[in-house]
C-alpha positions in Angstrom: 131.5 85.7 94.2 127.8 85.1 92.7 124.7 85.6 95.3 121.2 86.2 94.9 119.9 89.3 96.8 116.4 88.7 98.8 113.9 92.2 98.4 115.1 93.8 101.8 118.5 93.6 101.1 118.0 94.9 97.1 115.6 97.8 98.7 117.8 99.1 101.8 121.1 98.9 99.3 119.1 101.1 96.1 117.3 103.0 99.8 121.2 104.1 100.7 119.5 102.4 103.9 121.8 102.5 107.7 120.1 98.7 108.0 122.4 97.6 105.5 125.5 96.0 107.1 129.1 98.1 106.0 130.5 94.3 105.0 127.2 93.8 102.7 127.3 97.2 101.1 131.0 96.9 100.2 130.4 93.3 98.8 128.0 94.3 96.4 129.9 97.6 95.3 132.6 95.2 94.6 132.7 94.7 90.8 133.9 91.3 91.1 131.0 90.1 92.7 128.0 89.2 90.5 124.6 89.5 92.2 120.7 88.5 90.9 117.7 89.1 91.8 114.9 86.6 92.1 112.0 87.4 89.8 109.8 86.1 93.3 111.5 89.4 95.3 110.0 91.7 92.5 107.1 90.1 93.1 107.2 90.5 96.9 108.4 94.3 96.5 105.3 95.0 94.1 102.8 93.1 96.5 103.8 95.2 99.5 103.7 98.6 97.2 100.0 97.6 95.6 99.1 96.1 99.7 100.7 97.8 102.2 100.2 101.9 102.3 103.3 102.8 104.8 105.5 100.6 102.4 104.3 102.9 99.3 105.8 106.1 102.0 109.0 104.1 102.3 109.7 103.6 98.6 108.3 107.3 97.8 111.5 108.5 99.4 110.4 109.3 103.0 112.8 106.3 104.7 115.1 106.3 102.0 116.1 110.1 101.8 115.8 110.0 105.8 118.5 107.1 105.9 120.6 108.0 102.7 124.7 108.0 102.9 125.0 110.1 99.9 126.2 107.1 97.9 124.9 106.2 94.7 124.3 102.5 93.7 127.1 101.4 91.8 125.9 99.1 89.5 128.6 97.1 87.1 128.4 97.0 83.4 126.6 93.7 82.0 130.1 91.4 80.9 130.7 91.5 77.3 129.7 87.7 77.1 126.6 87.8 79.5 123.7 86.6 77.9 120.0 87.9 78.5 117.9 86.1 80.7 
């Protein structure tokens, strides 16, 4: 399965966060799956960090060590053909 991940989704998976659904989190452990990641949601995660002081305490690690299930993003190696984008 391919999917593009919107910025709460991308932050409560790398945040270890309880908001994120058992079903998403073991869809994007899968290794079959291939996700992305809109180059708009970085945007949108750096506007709220630069504009929004309780979201800098989030990120920080005051939510995310709070909420963390002792898991570790699992992130798959790029495929041998994958190109850079």
């Amino acid at each position: 399965m391919k999917a593009l991940l919107d910025a709460h989704t991308l932050l409560w998976f790398l945040a270890g966060s309880k908001k994120l659904s058992e079903v998403a989190l073991k869809c994007i452990q899968d290794r079959q799956n291939t996700f992305y990641v809109s180059p708009a949601v970085l945007w949108e995660i750096s506007t709220r960090i630069r504009f929004v002081p309780e979201a800098r305490k989030k990120l920080a690690g005051g939510e995310a060590q709070r909420n963390h299930r002792n898991h570790r993003p699992k992130v798959p190696p790029r495929p041998s053909g994958a190109r850079e984008t």
